[in-house]
C-alpha positions as CSV (number, residue, x, y, z in Angstrom):
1,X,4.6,1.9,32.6
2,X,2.3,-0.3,34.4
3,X,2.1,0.9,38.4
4,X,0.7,-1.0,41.2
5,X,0.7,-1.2,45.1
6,X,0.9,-4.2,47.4
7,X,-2.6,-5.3,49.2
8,X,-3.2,-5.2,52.7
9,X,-1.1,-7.8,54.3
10,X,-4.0,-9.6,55.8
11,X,-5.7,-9.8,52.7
12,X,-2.5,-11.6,51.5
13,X,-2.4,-13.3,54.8
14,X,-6.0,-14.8,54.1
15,X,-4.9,-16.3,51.0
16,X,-1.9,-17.9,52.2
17,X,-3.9,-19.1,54.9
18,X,-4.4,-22.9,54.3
19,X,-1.0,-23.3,52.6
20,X,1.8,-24.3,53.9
21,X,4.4,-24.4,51.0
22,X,4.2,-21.2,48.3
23,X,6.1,-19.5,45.8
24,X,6.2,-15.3,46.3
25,X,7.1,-14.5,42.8
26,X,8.3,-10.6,41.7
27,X,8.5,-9.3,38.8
28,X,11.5,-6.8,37.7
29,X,10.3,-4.5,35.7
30,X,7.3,-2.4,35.9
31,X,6.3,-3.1,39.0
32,X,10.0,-3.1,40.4
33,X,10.5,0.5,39.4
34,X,7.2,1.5,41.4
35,X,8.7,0.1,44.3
36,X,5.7,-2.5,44.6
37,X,7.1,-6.0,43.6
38,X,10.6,-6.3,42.8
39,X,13.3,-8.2,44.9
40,X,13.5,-6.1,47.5
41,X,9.7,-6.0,48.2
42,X,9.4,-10.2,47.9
43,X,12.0,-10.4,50.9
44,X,10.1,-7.9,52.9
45,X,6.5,-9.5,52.3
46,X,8.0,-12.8,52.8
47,X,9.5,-11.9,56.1
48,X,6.0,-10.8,57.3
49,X,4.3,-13.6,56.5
50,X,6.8,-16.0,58.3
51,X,6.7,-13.8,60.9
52,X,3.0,-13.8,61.3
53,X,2.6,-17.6,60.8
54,X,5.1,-18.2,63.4
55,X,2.9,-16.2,65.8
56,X,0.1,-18.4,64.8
57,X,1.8,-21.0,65.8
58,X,1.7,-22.3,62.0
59,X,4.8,-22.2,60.2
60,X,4.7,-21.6,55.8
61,X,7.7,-22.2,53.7
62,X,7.8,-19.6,51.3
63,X,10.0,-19.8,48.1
64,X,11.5,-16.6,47.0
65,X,11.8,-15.7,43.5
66,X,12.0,-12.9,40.9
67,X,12.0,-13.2,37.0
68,X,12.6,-10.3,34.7
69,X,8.6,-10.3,33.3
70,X,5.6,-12.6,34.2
71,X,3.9,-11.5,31.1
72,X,6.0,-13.4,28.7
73,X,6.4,-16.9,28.1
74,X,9.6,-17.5,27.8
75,X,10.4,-16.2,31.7
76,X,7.7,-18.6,33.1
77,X,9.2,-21.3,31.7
78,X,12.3,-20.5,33.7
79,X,10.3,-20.8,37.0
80,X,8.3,-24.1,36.4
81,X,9.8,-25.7,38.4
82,X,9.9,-23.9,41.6
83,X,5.9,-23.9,40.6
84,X,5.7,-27.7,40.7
85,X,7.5,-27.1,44.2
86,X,4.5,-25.7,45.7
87,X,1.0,-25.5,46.5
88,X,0.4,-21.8,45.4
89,X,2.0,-19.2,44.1
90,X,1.6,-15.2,45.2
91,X,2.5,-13.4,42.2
92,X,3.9,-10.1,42.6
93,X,3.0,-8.6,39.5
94,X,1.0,-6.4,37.8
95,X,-2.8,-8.0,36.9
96,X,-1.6,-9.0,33.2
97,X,1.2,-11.1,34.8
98,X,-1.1,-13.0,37.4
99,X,-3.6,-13.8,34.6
100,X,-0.2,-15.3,32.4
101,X,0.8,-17.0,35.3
102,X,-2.4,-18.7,35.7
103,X,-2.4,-19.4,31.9
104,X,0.9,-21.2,31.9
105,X,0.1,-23.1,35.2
106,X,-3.5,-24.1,34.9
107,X,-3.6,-26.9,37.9
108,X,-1.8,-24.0,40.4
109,X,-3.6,-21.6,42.4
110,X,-2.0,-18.0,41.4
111,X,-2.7,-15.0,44.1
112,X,-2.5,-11.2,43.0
113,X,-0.5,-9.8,45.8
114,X,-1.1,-6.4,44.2
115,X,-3.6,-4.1,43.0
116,X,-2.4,-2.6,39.4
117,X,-3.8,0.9,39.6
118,X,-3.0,2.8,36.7
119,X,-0.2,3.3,33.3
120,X,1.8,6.2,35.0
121,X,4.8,8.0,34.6
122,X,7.2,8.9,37.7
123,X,6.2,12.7,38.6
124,X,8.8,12.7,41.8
125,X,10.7,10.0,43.9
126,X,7.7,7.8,44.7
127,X,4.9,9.3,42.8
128,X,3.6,8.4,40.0
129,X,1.0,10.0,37.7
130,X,-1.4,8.4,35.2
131,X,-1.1,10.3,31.9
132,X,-2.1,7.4,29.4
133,X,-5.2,5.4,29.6
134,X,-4.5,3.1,26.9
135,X,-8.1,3.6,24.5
136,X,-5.8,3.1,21.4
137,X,-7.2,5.7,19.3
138,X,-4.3,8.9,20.5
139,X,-5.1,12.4,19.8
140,X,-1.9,13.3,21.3
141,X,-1.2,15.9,17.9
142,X,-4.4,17.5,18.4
143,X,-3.3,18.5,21.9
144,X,-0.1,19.3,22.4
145,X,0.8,16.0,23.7
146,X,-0.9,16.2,27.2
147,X,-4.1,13.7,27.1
148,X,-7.3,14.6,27.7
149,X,-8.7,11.4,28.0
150,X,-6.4,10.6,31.0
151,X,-5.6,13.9,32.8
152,X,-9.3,15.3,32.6
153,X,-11.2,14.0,35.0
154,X,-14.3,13.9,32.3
155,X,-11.8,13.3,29.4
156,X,-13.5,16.2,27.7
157,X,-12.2,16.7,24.3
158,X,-13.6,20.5,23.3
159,X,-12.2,22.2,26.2
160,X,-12.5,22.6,29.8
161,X,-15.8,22.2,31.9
162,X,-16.1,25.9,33.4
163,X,-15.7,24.3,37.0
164,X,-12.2,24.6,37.7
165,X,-10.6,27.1,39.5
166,X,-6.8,28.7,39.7
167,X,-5.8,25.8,37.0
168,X,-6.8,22.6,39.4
169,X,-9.5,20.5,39.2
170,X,-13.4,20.6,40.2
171,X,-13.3,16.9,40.7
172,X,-10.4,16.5,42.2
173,X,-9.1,20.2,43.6
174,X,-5.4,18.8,44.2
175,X,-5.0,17.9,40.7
176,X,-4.2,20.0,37.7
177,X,-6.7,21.1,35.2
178,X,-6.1,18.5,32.4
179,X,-7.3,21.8,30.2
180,X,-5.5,24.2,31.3
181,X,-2.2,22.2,31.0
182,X,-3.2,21.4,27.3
183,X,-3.9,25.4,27.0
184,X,-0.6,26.4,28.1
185,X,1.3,23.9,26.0
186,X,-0.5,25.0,22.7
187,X,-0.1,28.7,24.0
188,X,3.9,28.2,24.0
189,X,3.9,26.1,20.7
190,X,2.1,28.5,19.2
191,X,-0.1,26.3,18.0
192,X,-3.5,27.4,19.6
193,X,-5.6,27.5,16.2
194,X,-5.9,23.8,16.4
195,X,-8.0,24.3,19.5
196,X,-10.5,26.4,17.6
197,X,-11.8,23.0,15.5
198,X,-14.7,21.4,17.3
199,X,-14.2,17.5,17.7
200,X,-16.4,14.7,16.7
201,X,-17.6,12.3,19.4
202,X,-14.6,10.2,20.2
203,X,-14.4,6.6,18.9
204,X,-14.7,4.5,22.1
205,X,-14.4,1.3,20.0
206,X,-11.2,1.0,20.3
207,X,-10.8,1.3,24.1
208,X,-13.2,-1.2,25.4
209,X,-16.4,-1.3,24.0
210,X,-15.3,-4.3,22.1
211,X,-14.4,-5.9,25.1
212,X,-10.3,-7.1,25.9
213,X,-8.4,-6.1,23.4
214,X,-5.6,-8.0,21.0
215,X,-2.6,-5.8,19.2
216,X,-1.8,-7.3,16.2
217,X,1.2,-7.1,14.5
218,X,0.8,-8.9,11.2
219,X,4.4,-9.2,9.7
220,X,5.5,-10.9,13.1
221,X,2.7,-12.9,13.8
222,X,2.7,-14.3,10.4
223,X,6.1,-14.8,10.6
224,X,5.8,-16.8,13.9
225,X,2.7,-18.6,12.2
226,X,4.7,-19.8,9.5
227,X,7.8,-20.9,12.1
228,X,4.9,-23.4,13.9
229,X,5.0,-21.2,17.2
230,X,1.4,-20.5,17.1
């Protein structure tokens, strides 16, 4: 899933400043789970900033809303109208639904009141660990499903760098050796023989060398085609 954390509230302070009448949009899903802009967190940021606008002596009514996803079409059209409401919207969501926002609602000022940090997976209750980075070319077979893209910090693909030390990291010594996790894994499977074939230099094409990216899924995106969505 997508993870994220919420700016510094004077950073989302600043650019509420000249408003006086916004939208705080959340998003419940990704960023929901990670505690960062569901319901709960959208009546707890709106509550500051009314709070510190009416210690400025400058009062901002703030619409409150949250839709299911603000990547996907079909929940922004539920909220355009609170969005014609408003002067600006401060959009709660990961970076991918900030940019949809501002391509449904081109004459509105969208904020990011979050920074989206990583694709993670909950470790323990409020941490969350990235163990995906997305370059669509997986090698998870070849490794015993841990990544060593993500969880080395050189995303080495022939083995470890020498450097770490009592299985954690050189780079980062509170994290575990992405290497010696993949070790241990192919150790228990019994599978550490694939280990012994060297790997080619990895294809970086398909991560973002090629710049932003588009999945294609052709029997549906015909299919749409043909129905006059697209």
């Amino acid at each position: 899933m997508i993870i994220a954390e919420q700016k510094p509230l004077e950073e989302i302070r600043s650019m509420a400043a000249k408003h006086k009448k916004i939208l705080l949009l959340g998003c419940g899903t990704c960023v929901t789970v990670c505690m960062a802009g569901g319901e709960k967190e959208v009546g707890i940021l709106a509550s500051a900033l009314r709070m510190a606008r009416k210690l400025e002596g400058n009062r901002i009514e703030i619409i409150e809303d949250t839709i299911l996803r603000q990547c996907e079409w079909e929940y922004l059209e539920e909220i355009a109208p609170k969005v014609d409401e408003v002067e600006a919207v401060i959009s709660m969501a990961c970076g991918v639904g900030v940019q949809a926002m501002a391509q449904q609602f081109p004459d509105k000022l969208i904020y990011p009141a979050l920074n989206t940090t990583s694709l993670g997976m909950p470790a323990q209750h409020g941490l969350w660990v990235e163990n995906c980075r997305g370059c669509g070319n997986c090698g998870l077979a070849r490794f015993g499903a841990v990544c060593p893209v993500a969880r080395c910090s050189k995303s080495l693909l022939n083995g470890p760098c020498g450097g770490s030390q009592d299985g954690k990291c050189e780079v980062n010594p509170e994290a575990d050796c992405g290497w010696q996790l993949i070790y241990e894994r192919m150790e228990r499977l019994d599978q550490l023989e694939l280990l012994e074939d060297i790997l080619p230099a990895k294809n970086w094409s398909t991560d973002r060398d090629n710049g932003p990216r588009r999945t294609v899924r052709e029997d549906v995106f015909i299919a749409d085609v043909k129905g006059g969505t697209e």
